[in-house]
C-alpha atoms as a printed R data frame, in Angstrom:
    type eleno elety resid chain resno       x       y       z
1   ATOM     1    CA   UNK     A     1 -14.011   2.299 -12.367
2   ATOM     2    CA   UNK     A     2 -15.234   2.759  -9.096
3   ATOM     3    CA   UNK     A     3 -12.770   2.023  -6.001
4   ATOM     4    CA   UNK     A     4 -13.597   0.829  -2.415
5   ATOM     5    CA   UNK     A     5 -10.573   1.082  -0.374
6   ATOM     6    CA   UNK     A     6  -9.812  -0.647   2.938
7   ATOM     7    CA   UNK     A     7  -9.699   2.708   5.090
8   ATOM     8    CA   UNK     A     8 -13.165   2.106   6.295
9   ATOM     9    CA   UNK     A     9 -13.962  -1.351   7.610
10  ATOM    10    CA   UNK     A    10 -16.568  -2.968   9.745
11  ATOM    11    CA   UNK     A    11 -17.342  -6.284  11.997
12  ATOM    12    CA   UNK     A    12 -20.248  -7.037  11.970
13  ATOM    13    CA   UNK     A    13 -23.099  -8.356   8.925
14  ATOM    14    CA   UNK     A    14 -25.910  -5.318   9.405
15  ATOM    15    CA   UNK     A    15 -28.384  -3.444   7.500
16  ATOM    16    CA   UNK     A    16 -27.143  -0.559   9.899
17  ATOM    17    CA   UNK     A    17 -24.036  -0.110   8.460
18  ATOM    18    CA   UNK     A    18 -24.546   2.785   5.503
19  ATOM    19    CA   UNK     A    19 -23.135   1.768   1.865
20  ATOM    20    CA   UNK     A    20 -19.584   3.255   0.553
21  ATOM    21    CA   UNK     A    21 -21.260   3.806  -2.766
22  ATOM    22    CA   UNK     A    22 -24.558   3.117  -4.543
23  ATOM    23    CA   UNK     A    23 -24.264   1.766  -8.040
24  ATOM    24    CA   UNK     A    24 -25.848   0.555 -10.700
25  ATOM    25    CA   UNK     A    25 -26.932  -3.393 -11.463
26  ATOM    26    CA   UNK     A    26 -24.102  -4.120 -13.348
27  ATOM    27    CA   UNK     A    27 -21.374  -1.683 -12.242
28  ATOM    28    CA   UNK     A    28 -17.972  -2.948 -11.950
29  ATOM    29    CA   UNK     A    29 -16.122  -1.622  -8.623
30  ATOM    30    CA   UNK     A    30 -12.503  -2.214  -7.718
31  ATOM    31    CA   UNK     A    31 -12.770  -3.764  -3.744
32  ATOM    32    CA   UNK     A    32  -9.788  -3.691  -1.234
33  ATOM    33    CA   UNK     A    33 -10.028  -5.591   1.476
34  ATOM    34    CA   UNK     A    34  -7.580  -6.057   4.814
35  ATOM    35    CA   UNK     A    35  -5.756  -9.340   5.924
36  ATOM    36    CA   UNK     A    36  -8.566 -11.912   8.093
37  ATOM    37    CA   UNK     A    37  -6.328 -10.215  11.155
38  ATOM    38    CA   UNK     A    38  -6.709  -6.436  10.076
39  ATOM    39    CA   UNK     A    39  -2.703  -6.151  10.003
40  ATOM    40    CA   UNK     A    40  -2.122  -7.072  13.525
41  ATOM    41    CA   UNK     A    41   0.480  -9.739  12.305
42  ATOM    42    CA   UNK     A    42   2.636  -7.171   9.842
43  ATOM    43    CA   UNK     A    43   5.902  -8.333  11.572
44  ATOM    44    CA   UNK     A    44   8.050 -10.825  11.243
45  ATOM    45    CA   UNK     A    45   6.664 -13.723  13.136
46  ATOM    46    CA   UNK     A    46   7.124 -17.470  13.169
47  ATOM    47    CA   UNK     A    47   6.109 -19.741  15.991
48  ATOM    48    CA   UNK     A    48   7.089 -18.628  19.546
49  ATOM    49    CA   UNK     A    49   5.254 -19.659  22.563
50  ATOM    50    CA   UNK     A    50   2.560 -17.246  22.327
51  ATOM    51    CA   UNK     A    51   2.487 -15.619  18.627
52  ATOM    52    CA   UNK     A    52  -1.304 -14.626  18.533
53  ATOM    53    CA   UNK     A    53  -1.265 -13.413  22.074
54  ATOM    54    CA   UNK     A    54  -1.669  -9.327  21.683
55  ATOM    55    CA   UNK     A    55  -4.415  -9.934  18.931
56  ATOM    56    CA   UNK     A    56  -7.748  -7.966  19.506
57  ATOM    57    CA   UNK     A    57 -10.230 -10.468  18.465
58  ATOM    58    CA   UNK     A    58 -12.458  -7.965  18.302
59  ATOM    59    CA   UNK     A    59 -10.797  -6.909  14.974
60  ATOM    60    CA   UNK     A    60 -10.657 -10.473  13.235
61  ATOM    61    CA   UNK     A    61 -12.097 -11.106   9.847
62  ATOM    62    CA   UNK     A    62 -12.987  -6.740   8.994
63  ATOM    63    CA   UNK     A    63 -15.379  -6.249   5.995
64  ATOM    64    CA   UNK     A    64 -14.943  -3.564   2.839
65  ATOM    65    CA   UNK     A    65 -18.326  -1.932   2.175
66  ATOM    66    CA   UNK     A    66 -21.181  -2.383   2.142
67  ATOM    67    CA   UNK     A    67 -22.045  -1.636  -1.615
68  ATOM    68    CA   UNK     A    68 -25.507  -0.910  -2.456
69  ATOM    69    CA   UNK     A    69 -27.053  -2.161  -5.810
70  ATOM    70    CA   UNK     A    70 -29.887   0.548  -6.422
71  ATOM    71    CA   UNK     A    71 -32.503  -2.164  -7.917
72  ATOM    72    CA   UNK     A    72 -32.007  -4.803  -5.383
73  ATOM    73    CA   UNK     A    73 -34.686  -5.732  -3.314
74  ATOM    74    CA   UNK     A    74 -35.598  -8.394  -0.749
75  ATOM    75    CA   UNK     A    75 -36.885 -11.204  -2.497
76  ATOM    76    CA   UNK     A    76 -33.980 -10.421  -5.455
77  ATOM    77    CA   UNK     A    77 -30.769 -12.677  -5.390
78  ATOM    78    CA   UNK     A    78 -27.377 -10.469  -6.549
79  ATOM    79    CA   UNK     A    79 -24.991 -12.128  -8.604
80  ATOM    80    CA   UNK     A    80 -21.439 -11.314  -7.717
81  ATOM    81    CA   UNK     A    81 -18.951 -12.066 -10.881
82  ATOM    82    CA   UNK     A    82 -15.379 -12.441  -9.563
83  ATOM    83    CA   UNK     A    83 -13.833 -10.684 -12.436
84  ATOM    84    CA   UNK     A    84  -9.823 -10.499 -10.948
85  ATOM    85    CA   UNK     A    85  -8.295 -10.983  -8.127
86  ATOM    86    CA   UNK     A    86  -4.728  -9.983  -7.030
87  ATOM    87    CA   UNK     A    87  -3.193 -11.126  -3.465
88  ATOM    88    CA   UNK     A    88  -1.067  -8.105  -1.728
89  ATOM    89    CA   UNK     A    89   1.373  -9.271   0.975
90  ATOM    90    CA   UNK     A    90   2.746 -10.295   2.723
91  ATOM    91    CA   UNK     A    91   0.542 -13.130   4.454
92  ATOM    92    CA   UNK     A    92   0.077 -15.344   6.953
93  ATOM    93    CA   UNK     A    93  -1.328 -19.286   7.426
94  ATOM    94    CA   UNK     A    94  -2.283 -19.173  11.952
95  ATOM    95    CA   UNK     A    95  -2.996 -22.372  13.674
96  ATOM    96    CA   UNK     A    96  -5.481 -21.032  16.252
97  ATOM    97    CA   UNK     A    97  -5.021 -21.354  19.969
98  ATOM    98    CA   UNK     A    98  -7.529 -24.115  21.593
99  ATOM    99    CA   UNK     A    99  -9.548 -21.093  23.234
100 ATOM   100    CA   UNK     A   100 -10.966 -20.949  19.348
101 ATOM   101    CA   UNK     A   101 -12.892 -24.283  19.845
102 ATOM   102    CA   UNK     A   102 -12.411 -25.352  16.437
103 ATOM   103    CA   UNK     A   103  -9.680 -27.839  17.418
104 ATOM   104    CA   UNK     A   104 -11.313 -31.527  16.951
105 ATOM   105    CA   UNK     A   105  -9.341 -31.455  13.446
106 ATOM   106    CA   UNK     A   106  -5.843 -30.738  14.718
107 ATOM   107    CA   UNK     A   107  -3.507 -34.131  14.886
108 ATOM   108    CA   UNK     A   108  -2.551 -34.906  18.537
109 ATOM   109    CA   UNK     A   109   1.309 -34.156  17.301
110 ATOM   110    CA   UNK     A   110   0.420 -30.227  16.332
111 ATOM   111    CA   UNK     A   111   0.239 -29.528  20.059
112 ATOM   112    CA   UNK     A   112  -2.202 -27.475  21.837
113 ATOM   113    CA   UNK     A   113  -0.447 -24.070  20.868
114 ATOM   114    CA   UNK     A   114  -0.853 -21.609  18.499
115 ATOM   115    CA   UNK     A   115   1.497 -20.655  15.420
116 ATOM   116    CA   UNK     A   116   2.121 -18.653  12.808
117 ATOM   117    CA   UNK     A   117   3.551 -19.264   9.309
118 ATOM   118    CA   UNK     A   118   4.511 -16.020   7.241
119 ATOM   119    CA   UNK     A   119   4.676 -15.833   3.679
120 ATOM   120    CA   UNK     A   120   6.539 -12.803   2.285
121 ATOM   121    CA   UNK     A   121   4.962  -9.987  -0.107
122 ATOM   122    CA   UNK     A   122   7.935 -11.392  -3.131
123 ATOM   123    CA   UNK     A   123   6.707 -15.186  -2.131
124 ATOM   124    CA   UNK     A   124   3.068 -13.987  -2.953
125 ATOM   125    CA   UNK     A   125   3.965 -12.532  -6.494
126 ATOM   126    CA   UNK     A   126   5.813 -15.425  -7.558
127 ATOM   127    CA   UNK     A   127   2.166 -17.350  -7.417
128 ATOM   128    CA   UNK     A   128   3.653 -20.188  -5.373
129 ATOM   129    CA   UNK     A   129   4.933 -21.065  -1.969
130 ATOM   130    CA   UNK     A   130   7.071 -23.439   0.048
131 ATOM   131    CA   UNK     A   131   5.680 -25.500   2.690
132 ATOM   132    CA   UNK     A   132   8.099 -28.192   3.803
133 ATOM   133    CA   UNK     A   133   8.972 -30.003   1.033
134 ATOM   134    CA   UNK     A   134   5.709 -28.987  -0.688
135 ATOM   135    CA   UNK     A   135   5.212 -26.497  -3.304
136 ATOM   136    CA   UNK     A   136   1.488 -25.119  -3.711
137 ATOM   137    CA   UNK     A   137   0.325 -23.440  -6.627
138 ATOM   138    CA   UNK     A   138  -1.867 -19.798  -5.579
139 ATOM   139    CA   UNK     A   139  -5.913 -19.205  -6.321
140 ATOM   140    CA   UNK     A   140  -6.430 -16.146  -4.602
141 ATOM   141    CA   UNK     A   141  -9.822 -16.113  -3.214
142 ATOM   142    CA   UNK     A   142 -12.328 -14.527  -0.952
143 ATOM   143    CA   UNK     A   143 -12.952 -15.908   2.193
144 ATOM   144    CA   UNK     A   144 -16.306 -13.694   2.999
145 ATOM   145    CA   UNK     A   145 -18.444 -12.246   0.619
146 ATOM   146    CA   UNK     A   146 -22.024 -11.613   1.720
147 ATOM   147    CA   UNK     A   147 -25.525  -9.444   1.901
148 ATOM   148    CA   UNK     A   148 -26.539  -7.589   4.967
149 ATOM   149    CA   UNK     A   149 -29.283  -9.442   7.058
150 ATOM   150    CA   UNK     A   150 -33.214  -8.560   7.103
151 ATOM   151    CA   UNK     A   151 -32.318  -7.120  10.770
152 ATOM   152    CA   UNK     A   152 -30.018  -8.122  13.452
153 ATOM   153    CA   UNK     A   153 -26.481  -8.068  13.487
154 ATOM   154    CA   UNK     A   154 -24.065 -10.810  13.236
155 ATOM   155    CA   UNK     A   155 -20.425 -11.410  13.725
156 ATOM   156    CA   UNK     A   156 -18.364 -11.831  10.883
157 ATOM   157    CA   UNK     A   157 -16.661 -15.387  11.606
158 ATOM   158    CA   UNK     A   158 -19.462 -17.683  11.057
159 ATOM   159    CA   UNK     A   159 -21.261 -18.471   7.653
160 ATOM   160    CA   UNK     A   160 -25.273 -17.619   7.679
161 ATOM   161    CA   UNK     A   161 -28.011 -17.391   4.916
162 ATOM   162    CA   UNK     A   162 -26.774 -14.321   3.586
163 ATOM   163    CA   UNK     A   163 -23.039 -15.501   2.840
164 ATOM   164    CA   UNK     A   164 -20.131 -14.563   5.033
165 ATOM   165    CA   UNK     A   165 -17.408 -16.541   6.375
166 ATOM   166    CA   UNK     A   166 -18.051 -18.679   3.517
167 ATOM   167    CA   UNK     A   167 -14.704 -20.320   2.734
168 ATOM   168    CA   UNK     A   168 -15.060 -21.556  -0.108
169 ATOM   169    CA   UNK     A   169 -12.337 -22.149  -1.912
170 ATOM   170    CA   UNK     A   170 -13.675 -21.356  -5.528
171 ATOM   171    CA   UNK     A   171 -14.505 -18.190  -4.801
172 ATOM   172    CA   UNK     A   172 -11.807 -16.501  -7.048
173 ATOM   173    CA   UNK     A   173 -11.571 -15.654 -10.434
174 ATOM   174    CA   UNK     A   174 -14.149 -16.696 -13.294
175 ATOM   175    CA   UNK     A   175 -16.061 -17.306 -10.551
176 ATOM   176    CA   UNK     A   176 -20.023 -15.713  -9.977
177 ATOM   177    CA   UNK     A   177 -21.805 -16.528  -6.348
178 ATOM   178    CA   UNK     A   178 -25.583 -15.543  -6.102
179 ATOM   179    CA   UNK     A   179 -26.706 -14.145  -2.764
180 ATOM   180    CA   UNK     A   180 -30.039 -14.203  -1.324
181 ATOM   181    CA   UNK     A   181 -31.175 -10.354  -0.871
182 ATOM   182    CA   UNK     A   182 -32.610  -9.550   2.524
183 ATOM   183    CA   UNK     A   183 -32.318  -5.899   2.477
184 ATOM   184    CA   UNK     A   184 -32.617  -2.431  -0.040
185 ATOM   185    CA   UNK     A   185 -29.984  -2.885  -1.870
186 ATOM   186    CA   UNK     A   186 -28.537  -5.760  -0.662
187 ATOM   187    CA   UNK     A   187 -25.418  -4.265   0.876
188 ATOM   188    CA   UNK     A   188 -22.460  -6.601  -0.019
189 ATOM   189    CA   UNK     A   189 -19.415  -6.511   1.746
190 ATOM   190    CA   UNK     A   190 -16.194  -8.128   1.289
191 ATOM   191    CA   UNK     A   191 -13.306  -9.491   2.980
192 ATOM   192    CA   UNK     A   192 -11.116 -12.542   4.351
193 ATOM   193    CA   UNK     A   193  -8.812 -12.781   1.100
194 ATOM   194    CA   UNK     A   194  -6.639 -16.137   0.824
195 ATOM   195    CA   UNK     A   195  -3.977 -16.398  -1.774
196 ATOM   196    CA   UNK     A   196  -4.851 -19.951  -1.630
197 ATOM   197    CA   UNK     A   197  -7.018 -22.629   0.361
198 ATOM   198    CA   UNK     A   198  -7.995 -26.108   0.719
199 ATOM   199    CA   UNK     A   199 -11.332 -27.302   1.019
200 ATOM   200    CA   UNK     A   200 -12.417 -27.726   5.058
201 ATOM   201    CA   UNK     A   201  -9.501 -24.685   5.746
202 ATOM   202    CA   UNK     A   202  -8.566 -27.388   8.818
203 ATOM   203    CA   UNK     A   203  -6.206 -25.371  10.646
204 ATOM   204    CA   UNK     A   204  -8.211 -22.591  10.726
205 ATOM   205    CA   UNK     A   205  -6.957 -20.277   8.310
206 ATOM   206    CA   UNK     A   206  -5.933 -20.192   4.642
207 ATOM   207    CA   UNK     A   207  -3.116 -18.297   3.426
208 ATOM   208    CA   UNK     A   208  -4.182 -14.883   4.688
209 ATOM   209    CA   UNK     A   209  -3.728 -11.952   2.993
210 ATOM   210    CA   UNK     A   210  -4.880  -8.297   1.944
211 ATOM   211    CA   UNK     A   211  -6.332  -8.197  -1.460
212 ATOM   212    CA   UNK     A   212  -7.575  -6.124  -4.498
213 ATOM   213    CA   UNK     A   213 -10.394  -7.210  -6.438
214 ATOM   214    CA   UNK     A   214 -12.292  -6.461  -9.067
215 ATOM   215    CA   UNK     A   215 -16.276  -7.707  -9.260
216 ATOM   216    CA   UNK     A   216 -19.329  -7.101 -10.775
217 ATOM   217    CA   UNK     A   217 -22.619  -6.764  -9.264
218 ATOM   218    CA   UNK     A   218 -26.122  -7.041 -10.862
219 ATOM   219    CA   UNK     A   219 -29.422  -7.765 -10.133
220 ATOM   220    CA   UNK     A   220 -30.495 -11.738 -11.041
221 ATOM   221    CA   UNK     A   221 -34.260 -11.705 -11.288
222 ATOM   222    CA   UNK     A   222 -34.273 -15.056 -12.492
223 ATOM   223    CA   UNK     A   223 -33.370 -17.262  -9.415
224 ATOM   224    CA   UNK     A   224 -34.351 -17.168  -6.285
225 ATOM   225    CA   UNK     A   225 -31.710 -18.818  -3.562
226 ATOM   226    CA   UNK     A   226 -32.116 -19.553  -0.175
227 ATOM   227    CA   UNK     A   227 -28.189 -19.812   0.822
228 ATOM   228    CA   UNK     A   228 -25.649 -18.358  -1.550
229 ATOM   229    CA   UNK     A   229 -24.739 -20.701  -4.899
230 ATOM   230    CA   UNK     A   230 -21.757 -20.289  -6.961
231 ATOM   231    CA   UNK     A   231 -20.941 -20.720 -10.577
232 ATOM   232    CA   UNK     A   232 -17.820 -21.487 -12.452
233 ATOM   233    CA   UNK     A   233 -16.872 -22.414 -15.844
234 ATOM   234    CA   UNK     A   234 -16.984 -26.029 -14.799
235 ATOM   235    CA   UNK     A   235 -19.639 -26.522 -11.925
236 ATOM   236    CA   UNK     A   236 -22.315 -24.996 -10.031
237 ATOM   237    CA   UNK     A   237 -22.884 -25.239  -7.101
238 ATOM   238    CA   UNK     A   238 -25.495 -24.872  -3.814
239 ATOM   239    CA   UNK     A   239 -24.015 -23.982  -0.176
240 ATOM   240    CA   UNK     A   240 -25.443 -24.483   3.468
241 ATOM   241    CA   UNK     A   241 -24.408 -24.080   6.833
242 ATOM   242    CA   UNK     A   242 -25.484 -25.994   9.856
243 ATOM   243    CA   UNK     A   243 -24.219 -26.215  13.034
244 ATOM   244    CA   UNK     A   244 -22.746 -29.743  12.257
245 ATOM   245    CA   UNK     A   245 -21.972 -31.500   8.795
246 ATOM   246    CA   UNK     A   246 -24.822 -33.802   8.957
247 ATOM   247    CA   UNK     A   247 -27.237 -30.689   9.169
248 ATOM   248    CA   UNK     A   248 -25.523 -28.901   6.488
249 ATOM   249    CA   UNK     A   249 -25.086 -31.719   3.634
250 ATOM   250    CA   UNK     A   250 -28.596 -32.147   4.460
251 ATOM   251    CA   UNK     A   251 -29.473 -28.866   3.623
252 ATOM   252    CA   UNK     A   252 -27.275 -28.603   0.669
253 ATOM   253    CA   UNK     A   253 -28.729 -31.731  -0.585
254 ATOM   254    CA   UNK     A   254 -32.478 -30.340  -0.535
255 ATOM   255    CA   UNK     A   255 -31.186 -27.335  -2.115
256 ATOM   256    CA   UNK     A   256 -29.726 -28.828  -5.037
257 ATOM   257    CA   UNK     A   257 -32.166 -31.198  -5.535
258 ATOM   258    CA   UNK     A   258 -34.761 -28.484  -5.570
259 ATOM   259    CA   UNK     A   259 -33.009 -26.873  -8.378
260 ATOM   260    CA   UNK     A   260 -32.936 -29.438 -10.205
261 ATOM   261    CA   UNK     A   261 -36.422 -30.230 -10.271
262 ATOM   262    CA   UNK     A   262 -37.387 -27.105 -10.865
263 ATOM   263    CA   UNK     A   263 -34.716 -25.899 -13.270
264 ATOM   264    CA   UNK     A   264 -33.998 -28.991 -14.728
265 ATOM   265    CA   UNK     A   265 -37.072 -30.435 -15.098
266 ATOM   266    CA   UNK     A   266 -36.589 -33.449 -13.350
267 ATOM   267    CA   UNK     A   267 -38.617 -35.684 -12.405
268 ATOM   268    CA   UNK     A   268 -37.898 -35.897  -8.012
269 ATOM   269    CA   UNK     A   269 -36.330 -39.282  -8.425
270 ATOM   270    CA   UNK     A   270 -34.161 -38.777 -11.333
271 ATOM   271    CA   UNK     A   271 -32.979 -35.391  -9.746
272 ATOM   272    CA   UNK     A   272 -31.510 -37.882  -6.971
273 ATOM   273    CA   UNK     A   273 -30.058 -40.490  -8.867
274 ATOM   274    CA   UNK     A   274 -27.957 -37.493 -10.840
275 ATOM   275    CA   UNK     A   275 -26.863 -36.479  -7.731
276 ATOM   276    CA   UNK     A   276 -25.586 -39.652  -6.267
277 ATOM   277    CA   UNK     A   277 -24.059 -40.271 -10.091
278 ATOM   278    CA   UNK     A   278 -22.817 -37.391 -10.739
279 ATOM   279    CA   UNK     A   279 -22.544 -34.655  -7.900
280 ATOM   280    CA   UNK     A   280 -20.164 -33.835  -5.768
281 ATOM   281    CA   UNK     A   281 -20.861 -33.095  -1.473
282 ATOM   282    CA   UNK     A   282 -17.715 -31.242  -0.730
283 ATOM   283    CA   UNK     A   283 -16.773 -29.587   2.801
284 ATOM   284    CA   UNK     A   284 -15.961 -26.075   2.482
285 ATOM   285    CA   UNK     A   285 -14.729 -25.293   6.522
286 ATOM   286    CA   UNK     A   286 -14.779 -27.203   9.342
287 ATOM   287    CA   UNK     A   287 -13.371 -24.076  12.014
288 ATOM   288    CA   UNK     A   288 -15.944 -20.838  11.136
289 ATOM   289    CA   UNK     A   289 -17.906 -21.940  14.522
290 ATOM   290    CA   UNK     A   290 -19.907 -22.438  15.552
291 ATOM   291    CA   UNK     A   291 -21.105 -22.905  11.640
292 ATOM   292    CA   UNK     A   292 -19.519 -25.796   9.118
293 ATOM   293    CA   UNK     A   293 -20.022 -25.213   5.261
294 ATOM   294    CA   UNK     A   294 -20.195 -27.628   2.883
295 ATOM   295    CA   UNK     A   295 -21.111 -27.099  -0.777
296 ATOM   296    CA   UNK     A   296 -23.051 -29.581  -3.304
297 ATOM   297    CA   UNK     A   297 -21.738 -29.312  -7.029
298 ATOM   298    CA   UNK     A   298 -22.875 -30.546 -10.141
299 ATOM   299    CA   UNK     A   299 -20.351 -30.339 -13.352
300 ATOM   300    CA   UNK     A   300 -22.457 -28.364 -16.300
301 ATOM   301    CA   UNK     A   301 -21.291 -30.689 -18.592
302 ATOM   302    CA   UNK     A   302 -24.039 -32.973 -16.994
303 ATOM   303    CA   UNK     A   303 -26.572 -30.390 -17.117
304 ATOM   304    CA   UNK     A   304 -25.984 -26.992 -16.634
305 ATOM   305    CA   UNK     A   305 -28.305 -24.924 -14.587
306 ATOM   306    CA   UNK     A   306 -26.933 -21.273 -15.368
């Protein structure tokens, strides 16, 4: 199998950045990726009154890759098939400092400061972790998984067309998320891995970890996406972005209902009524600014549009 370590990383979404490997539609490569903070919190640490003080910022949320796909093309859409997933410790859950502007979620008793919660490499392995009084079943997932842009170059922190900061938390095992391809080869990196989420990630971070993963990429003919979409065994699903949750569940609503019609073959007002039935508007992030995500999902066992 072919094997993209984590000694190479980069920080921005470009077509500038040259591939690790070339491979095949289809190939299955073996992806390590870095913790969202690039190890700068591999100590100890819990609370204090400044515990995310001597971070570089500059080195938040590093992508593995790129991988090119050979046949992709701009126009194609890449599917991405989450085939395993295994979190590598230990990890951390951060509750940014204000500076972040992503604090309009954070209860007035949280305080203005930041914090840090570590989760040992042992807690990690046992698949479960202690939060209080609360125990929380792990789904490792990947926080950013995206296509280089047509041109340009973007940081890595908020969501765009081409994927990124997505934050979604289904994006682990089982799972497949087509991406919109902008450029030759479509150049998918990887990185931000959570050993577990929630949807809308309010304090600003998941459980953050290094990870290994295994995926498969291939070349989807077939559908054409404008933002990434995302299947599981259960639902699929369109995403958007906007710079405010009104302008992304608008967008995700168009998207969904476009698929629909033309997938489904719907009719434009049945397509609606299904989704006010049957659909789901979920937020995926509320703190990847100055983006939100939110994600529209359908159960297939309504109609399945795979």
């Amino acid at each position: 199998m072919i094997c993209v370590d984590a000694s190479e990383v980069h920080y921005t979404w470009s077509a500038k950045h040259p591939p690790r490997v070339v491979v095949e539609s289809g190939a299955t490569v073996e992806v390590w990726t870095r913790d969202g903070f690039d190890g700068q919190l591999n100590h100890p640490l819990r609370g204090g009154s400044d515990p995310v003080g001597h971070v570089d910022f500059n080195r938040v949320a590093p992508l593995t890759g790129p991988i090119s796909v050979r046949e992709a093309l701009p126009g194609d859409t890449v599917a991405v098939s989450i085939v395993g997933m295994h979190p590598v410790g230990p990890g951390w859950s951060v509750i940014w400092p204000a500076t972040m502007q992503a604090e309009f979620a954070r209860p007035s008793s949280v305080g203005s400061g930041a914090h840090v919660h570590m989760f040992t490499d042992d807690e990690l392995q046992l698949a479960r972790v202690i939060v209080g009084p609360a125990t929380i079943g792990l789904r490792p997932m990947l926080g950013m998984i995206g296509a280089a842009p047509a041109s340009g170059e973007y940081p890595t922190l908020p969501p765009c067309a081409f994927g990124g900061n997505l934050d979604i938390r289904l994006l682990g095992s089982g799972t497949t998320i087509y991406l919109p391809v902008f450029a030759d080869g479509a150049l998918v990196s990887f990185g931000d891995g959570h050993a577990v989420q929630g949807d809308g990630e309010v304090c600003s971070t998941g459980l953050e970890c290094a990870m290994r993963s295994v995926v498969r990429l291939a070349v989807d003919r077939s559908r054409q996406v404008v933002e990434p979409e995302i299947a599981t065994d259960d639902i699929y699903a369109v995403t958007a972005f906007g710079d405010s949750l009104d302008e992304a569940a608008a967008k995700a609503t168009a998207y969904l209902h476009r698929r629909l019609v033309d997938t489904g073959h719907m009719s434009a007002t049945d397509a609606y009524v299904l989704m006010s039935l049957a659909g789901r508007l979920v937020v995926n992030q509320v703190v990847d600014i100055p983006h939100v995500g939110v994600r529209f999902e359908l159960p297939r066992t309504v109609l399945d549009l795979t």
